[in-house]
C-alpha positions, -999 to +999 in steps of 0.1 A: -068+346-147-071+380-167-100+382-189-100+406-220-129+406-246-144+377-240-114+351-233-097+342-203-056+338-207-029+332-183-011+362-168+021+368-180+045+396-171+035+431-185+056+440-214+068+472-197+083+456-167+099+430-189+119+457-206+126+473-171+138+434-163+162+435-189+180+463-178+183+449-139+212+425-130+206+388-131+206+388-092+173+394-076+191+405-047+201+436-063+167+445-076+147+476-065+124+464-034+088+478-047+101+463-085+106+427-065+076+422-044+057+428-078+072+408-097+068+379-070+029+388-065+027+383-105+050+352-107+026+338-082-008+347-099+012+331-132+010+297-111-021+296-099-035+306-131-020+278-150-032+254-126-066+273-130-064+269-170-056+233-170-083+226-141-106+240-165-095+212-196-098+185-176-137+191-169-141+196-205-167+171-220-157+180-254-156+148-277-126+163-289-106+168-253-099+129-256-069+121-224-042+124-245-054+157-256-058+166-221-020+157-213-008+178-247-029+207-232-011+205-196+024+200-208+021+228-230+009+247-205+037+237-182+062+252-212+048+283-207+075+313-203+063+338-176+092+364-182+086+358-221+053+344-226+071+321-251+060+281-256+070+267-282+085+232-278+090+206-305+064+179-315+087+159-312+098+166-276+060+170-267+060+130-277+088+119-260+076+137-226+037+124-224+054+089-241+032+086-276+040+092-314+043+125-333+013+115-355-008+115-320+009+148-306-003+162-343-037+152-339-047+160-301-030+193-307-055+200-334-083+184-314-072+212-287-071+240-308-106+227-325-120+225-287-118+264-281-085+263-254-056+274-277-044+292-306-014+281-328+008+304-351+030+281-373+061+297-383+073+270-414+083+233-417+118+238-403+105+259-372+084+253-340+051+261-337+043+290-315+012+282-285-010+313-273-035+296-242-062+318-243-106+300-239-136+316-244-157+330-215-186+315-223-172+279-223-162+287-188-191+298-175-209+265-194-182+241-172-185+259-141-224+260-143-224+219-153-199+213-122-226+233-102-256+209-113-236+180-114-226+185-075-258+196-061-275+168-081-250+146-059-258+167-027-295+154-031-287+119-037-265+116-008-291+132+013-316+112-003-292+082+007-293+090+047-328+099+046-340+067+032-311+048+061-320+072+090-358+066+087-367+029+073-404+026+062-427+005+089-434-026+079-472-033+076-485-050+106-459-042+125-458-008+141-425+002+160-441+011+189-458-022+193-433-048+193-445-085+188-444-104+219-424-134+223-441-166+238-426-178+269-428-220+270-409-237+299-382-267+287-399-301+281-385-321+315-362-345+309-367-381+325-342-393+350-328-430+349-304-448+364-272-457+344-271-493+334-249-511+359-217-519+345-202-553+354-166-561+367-152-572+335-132-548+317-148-531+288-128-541+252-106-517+236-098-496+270-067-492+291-086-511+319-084-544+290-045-538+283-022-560+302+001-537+322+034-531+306+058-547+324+089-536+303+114-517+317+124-484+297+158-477+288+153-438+308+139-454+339+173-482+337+195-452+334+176-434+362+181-468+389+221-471+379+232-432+384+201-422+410+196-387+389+188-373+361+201-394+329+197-362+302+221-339+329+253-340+309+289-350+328+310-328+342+340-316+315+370-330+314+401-309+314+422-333+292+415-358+265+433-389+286+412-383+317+377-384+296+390-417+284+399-429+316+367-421+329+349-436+293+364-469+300+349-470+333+318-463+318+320-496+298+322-477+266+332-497+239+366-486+216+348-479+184+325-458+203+352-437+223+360-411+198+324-398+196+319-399+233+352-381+243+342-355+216+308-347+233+322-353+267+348-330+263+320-303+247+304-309+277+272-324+256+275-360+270+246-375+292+241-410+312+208-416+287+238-412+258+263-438+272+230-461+278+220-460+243+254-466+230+255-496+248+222-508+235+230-506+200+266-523+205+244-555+224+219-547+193+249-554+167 
């Protein structure tokens, strides 16, 4: 930031080496080396001091710096011209970028001029209004000192914090030191007695009471006609006439055969499935 009486302002380039600029060629390449590495020292103290100047607004407690103030101040700011030091963008495009009406762009850029962080040189109706960033020292000075009381006022309170965590107050009649002892008492014994004998009939409402199912499942029947396992499928049939062949021998009825020689031939058919075929045929 430069300061010059009494305001600080945003570095721009010195008016000397802008008329020096204008007589270099467009490419930077070409440019003198010592001419260069100035130029890019004060392009890069241009940057910083914008972010700087618009750091500075945002801790502004003015009434006046309301947040869409704020937002006209840093997009103006952002329109600044290093090489030219020109900013002077419509109201209307100001509006359209921060997303709010000309009537508020009007008023928050008098509410920032009013605040102390810019001046503006109107050049007619028909013309865009000119922006010079410049704040006074002392406003400065009363932000940064604030920030300084506000963070060492939160310094204390955080040490305050751990203090009061780190060292809890004894409670009264209670020293640390002296722990309270806990009472030992030994387990009321427990009388031992015999379980009731329990006669030989079968208590109700237990497996013991439920006749034994004599029924025979249709798994375990599948299981004492083919000796194996009645869910392993068949072997696959090469051709359509030998799975029928070997359905009839089954005992699979005709309106049944399509469906089994389809999974037969799939190689999906099992024992259990010719077994429950058959059921539901003796069923209808």
């Amino acid at each position: 930031m430069i300061e010059r009486d009494g305001f600080f302002s945003i570095p721009l380039l010195p008016a000397e080496m802008r008329e020096q600029k204008q007589r270099l060629p467009e490419d930077k390449s070409e440019w003198p080396k010592r001419f260069l590495e100035e130029y890019r020292r004060l392009h890069a103290a241009f940057t910083a001091g914008k972010g700087t100047f618009v750091a500075w607004a945002r801790k502004d407690r003015d009434p006046r710096m309301t947040r869409t103030a704020k937002l006209v101040l840093a997009y103006l700011v952002d329109c600044l011209n290093f090489n030219t030091g020109r900013c002077d963008p419509s109201q209307r495009t100001i509006a359209d970028e921060i997303g709010v009406s000309v009537r508020t762009v009007e008023r928050a850029i008098k509410q920032v001029m009013e605040a102390g962080w810019m001046d503006v040189s109107r050049r007619g109706k028909t013309v865009t209004n000119f922006y010079r960033f410049r704040v006074p020292k002392a406003k400065i000075d009363a932000l940064i000192g604030a920030a300084d009381v506000l963070r060492q006022l939160r310094i204390e309170a955080r040490n305050t914090r751990l203090s009061l965590n780190s060292d809890p107050s004894p409670m009264s009649d209670h020293p640390a030191s002296d722990p309270t002892p806990v009472t030992a008492h030994d387990p009321t014994s427990m009388t031992v007695r015999d379980p009731t004998p329990v006669t030989g009939k079968p208590m109700k409402r237990t497996f013991e009471d439920e006749p034994l199912n004599e029924k025979v499942t249709s798994v375990e029947k599948v299981m004492e006609d083919t000796g194996g396992d009645p869910f392993l499928p068949y072997d696959r049939h090469v051709s359509p006439n030998e799975g029928r062949f070997f359905l009839t021998e089954l005992g699979v009825a005709r309106s049944d055969m399509d469906d089994c020689l389809r999974r037969l031939l799939g190689g999906n058919l099992t024992p259990y499935d010719i077994e429950m075929t058959r059921q539901k045929r003796g069923a209808a």
